[in-house]
FIKOL-856958 format. One record per residue: residue number from 1; residue in one letter; x, y, z of N, C-alpha, C in turn. Coordinates in pm, 1 decimal, decimal comma, padded with zeros to 6 digits. Layout:
PT vomi pator     n_px     n_py     n_pz    ca_px    ca_py    ca_pz     c_px     c_py     c_pz
PT  NUM     A        X        Y        Z        X        Y        Z        X        Y        Z
...
% end
This chain:
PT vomi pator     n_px     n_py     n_pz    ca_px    ca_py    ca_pz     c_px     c_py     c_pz
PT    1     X  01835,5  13741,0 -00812,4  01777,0  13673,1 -00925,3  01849,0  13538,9 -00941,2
PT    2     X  01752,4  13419,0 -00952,2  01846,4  13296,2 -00995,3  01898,1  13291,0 -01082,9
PT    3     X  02018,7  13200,8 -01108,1  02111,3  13193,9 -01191,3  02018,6  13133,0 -01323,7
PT    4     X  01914,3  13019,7 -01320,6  01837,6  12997,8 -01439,4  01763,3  13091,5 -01491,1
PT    5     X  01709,3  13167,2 -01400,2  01650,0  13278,1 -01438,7  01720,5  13388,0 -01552,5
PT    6     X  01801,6  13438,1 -01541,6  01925,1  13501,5 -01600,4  01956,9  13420,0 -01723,6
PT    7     X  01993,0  13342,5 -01703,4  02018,3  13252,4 -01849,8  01908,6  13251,9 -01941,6
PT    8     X  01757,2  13216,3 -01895,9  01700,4  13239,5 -01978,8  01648,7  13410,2 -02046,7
PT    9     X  01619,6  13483,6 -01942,8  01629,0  13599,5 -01973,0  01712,3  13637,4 -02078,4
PT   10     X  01840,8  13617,0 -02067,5  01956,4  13638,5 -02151,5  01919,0  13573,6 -02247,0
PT   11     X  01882,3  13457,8 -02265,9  01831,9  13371,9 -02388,9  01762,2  13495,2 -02446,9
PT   12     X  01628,8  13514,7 -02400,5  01521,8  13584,1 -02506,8  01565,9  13675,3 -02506,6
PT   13     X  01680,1  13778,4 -02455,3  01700,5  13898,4 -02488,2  01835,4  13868,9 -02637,7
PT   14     X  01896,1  13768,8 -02669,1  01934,2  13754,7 -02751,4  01877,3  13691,0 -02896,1
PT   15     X  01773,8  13614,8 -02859,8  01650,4  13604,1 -02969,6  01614,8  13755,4 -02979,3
PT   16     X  01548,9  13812,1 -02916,9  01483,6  13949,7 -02951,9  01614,8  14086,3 -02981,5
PT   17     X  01711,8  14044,3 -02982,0  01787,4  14189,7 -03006,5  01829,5  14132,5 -03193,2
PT   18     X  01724,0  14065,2 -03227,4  01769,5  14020,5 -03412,3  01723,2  14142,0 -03495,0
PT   19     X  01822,2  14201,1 -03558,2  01825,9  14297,8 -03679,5  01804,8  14241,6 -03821,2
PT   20     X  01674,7  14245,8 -03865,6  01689,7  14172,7 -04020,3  01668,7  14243,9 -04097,6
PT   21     X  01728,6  14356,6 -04135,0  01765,4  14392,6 -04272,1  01623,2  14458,7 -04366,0
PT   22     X  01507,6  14489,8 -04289,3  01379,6  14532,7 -04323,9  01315,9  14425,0 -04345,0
PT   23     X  01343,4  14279,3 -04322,4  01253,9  14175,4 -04365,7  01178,7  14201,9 -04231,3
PT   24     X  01078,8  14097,6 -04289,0  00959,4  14071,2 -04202,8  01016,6  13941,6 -04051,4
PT   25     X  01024,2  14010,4 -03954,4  01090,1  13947,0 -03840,8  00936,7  13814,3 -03797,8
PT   26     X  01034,7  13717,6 -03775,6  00925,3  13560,5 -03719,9  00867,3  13628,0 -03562,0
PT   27     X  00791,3  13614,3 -03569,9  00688,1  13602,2 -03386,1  00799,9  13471,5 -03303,5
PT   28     X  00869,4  13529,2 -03206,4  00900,4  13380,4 -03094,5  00804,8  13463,7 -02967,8
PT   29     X  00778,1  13353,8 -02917,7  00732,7  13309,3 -02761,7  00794,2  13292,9 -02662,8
PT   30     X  00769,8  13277,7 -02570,3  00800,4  13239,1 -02409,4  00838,2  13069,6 -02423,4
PT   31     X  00750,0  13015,3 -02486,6  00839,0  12866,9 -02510,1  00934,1  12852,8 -02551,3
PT   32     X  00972,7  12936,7 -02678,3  01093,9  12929,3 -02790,5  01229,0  12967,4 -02689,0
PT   33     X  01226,5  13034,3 -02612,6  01351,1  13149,3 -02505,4  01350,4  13040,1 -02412,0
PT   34     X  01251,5  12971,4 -02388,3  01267,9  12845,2 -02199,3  01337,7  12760,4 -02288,4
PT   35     X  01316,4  12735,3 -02436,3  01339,2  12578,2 -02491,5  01542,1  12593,2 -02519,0
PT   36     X  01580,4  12681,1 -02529,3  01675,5  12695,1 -02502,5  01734,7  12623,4 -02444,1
PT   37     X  01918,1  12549,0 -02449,9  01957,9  12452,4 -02388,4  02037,3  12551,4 -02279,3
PT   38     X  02006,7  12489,1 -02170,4  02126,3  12610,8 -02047,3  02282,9  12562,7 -02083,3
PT   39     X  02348,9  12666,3 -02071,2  02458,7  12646,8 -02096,8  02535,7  12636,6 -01978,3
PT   40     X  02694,1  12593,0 -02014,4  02779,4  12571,7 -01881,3  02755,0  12773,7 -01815,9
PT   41     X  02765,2  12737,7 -01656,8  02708,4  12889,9 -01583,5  02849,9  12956,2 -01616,0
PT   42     X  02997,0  12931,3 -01615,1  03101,7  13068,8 -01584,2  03079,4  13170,6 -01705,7
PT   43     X  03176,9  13068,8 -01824,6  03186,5  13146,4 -01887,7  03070,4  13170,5 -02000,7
PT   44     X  02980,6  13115,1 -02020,2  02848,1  13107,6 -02079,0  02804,2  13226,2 -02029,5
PT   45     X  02777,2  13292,2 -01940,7  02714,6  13413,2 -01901,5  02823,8  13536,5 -01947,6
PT   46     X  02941,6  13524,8 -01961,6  03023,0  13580,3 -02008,0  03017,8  13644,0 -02171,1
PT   47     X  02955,6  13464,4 -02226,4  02947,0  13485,2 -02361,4  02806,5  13500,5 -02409,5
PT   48     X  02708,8  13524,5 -02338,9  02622,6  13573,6 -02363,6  02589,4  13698,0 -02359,0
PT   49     X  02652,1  13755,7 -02247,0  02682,5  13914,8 -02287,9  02785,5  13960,4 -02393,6
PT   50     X  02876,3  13875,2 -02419,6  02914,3  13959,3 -02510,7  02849,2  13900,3 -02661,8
PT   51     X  02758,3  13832,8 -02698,3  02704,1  13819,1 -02744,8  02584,7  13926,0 -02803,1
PT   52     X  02507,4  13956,9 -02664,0  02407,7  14057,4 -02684,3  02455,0  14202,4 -02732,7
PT   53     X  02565,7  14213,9 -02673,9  02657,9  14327,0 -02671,3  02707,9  14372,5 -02842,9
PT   54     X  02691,3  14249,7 -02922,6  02763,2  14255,2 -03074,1  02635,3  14254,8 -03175,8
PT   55     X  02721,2  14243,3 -03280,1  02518,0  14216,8 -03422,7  02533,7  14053,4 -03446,3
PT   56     X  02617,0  13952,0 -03362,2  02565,9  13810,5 -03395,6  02411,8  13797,1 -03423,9
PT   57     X  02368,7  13814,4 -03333,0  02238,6  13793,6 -03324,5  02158,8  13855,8 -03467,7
PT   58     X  02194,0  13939,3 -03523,1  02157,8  13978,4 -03654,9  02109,6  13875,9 -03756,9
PT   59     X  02228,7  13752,9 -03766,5  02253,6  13650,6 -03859,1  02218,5  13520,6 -03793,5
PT   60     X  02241,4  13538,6 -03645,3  02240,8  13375,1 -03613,1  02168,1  13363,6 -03463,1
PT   61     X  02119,0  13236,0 -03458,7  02030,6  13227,6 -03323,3  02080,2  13086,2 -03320,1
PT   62     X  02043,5  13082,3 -03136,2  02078,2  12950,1 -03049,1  02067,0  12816,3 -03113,7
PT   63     X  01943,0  12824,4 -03185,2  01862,7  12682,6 -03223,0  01811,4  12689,0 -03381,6
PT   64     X  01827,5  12603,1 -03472,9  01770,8  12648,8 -03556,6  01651,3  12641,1 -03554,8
PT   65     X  01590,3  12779,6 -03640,9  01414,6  12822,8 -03638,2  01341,4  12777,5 -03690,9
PT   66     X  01251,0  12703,2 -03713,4  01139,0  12610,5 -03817,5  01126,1  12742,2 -03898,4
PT   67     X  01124,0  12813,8 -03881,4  01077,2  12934,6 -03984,1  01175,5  12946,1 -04115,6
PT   68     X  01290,8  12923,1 -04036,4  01396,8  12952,3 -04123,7  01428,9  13113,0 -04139,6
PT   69     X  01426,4  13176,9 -04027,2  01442,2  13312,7 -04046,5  01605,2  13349,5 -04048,7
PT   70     X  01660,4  13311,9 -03998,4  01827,3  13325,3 -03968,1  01923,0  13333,2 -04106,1
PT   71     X  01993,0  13413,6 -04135,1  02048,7  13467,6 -04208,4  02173,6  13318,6 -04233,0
PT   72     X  02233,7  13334,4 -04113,8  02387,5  13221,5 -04105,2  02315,5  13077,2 -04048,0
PT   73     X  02397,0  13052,1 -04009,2  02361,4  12904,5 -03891,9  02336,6  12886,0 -03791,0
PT   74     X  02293,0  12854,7 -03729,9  02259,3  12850,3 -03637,9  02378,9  12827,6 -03496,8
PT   75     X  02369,9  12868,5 -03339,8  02483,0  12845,8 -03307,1  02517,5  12640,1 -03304,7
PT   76     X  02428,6  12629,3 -03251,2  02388,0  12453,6 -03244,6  02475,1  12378,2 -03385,5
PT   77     X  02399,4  12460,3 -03495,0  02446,7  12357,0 -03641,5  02620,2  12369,9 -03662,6
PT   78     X  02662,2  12510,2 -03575,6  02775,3  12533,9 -03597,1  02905,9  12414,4 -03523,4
PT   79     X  02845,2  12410,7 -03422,3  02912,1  12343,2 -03353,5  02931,9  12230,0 -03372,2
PT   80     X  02792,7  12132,8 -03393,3  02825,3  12028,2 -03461,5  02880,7  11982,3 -03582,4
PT   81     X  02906,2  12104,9 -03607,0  02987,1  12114,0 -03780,8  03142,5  12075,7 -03771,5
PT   82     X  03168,2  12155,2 -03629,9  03322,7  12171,4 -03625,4  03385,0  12076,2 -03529,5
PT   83     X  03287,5  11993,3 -03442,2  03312,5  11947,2 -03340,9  03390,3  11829,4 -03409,5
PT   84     X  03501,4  11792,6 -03334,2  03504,8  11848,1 -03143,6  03596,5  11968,2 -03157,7
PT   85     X  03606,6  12066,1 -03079,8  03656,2  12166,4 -02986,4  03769,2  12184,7 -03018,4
PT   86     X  03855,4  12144,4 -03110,2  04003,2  12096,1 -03054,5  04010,6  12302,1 -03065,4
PT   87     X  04179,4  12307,2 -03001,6  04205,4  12465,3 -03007,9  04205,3  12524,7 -03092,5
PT   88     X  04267,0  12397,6 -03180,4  04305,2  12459,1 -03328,5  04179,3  12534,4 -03373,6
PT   89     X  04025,7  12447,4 -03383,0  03923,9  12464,2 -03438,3  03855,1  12595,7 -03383,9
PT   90     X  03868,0  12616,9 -03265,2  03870,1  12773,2 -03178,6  03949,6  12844,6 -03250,7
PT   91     X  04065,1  12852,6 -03264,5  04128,1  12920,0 -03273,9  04087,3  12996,6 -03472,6
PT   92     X  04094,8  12858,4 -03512,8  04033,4  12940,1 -03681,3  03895,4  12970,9 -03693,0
PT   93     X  03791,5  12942,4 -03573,9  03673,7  13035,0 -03576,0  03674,5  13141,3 -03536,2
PT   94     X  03761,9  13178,2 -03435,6  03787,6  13350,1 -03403,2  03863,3  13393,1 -03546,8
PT   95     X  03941,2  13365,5 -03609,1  04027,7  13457,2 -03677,0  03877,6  13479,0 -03840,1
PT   96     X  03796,8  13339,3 -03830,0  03720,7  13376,8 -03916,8  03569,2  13434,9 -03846,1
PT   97     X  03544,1  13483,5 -03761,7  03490,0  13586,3 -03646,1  03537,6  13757,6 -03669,2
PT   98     X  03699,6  13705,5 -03687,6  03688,4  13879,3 -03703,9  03755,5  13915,1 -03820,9
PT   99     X  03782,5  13818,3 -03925,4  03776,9  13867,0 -04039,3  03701,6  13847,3 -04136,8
PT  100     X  03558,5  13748,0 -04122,2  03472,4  13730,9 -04202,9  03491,8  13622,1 -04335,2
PT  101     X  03437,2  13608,8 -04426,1  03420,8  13492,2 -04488,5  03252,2  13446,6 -04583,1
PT  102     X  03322,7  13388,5 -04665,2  03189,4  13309,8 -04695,5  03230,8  13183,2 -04764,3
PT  103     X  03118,1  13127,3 -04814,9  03140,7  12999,5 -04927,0  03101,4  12869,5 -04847,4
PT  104     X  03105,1  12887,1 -04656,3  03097,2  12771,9 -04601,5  02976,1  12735,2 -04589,8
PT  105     X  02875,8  12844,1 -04560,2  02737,0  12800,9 -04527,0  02664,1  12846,4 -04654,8
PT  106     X  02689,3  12897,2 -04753,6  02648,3  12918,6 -04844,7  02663,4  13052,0 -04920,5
PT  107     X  02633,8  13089,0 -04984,4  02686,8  13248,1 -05054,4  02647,4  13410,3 -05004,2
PT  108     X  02579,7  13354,4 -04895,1  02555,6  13527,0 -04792,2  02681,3  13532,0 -04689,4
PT  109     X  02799,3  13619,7 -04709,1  02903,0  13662,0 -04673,0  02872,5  13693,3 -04501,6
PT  110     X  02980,9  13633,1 -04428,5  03011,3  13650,5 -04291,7  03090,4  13775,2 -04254,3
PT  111     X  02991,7  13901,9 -04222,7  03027,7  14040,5 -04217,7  03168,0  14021,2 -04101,1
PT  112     X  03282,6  14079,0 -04117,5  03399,7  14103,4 -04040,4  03364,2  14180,6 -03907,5
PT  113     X  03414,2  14124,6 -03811,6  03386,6  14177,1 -03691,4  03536,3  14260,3 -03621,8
PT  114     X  03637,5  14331,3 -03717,5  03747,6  14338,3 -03661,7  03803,0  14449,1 -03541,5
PT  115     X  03686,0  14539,3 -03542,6  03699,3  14573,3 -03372,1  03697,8  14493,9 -03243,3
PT  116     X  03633,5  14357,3 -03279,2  03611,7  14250,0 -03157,8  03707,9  14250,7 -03161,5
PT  117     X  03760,2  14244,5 -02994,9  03886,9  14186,8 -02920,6  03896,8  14033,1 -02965,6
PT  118     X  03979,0  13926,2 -02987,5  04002,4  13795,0 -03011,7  03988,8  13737,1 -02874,0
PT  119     X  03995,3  13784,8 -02756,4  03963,4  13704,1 -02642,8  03840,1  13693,3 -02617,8
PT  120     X  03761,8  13827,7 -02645,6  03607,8  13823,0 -02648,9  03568,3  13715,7 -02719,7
PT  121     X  03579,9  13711,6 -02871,7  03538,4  13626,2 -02977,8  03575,9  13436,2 -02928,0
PT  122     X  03723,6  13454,7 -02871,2  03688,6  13284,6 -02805,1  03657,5  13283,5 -02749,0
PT  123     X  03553,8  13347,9 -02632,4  03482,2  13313,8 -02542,9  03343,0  13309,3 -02612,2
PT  124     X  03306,7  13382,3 -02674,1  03150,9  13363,9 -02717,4  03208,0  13208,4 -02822,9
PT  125     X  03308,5  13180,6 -02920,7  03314,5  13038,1 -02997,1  03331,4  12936,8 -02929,5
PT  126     X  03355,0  12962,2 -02756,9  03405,4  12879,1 -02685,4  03262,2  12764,9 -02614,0
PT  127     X  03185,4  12878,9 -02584,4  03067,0  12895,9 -02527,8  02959,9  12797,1 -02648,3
PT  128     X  02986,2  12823,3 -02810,4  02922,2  12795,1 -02922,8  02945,7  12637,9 -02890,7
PT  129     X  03086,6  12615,0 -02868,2  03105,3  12483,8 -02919,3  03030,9  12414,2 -02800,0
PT  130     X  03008,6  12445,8 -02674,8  02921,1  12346,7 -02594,1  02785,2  12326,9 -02597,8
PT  131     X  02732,0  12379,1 -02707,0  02598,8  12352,4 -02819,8  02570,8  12282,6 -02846,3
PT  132     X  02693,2  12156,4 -02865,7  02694,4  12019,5 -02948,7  02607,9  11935,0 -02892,1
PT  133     X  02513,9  11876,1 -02987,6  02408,5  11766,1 -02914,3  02476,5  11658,5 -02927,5
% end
């Protein structure tokens, strides 16, 4: 299987693994999963499984949705929020990754992830920050 192939696959399987809470879930397409930006190939495939692997996808998707279905931010808005990259800025998105939070994006609380390993978590924030348009 090609390596683009896989990425996008992985794309729509992380659009489609979204848990919303009994709301009424948005219709995406085959356009919405291609329109996806490819990410760097190592560790991007890394952090896309462990991505699929967790409930991110619950709260947050790649791109933000015209629908506005997404609970948190988007990964895209995130990045450009925090950018640039520095370690430091990694480093206090994992610790607020696995201990949760709110107040930044607005008053729906960032559920604690504290079984995630912290190496897992900078690789999927690592992966976030090359989002930046």
């Amino acid at each position: 299987m090609s390596k683009k192939l896989v990425v996008v696959l992985s794309a729509a399987v992380l659009m489609a693994a979204c848990g919303n809470n009994g709301e009424t879930k948005a219709t995406e397409n085959k356009d919405t999963a291609a329109a996806a930006p490819a990410p760097a190939p190592a560790s991007s495939d890394k952090a896309l499984e462990l991505i699929a692997g967790s409930d991110c996808t619950t709260c947050h998707r790649v791109q933000k949705e015209s629908s506005g279905a997404s609970i948190g931010p988007a990964y895209s808005d995130v990045a450009a929020k925090y950018a640039p990259a520095a370690d430091t800025t990694i480093d206090r998105l994992v610790k607020k990754v696995i201990s949760g939070g709110s107040g930044v994006w607005g008053t729906v609380p960032m559920t604690p992830h504290p079984a995630m390993k912290a190496e897992d978590v900078k690789t999927i924030v690592t992966y976030i920050m090359t989002l930046k348009k």
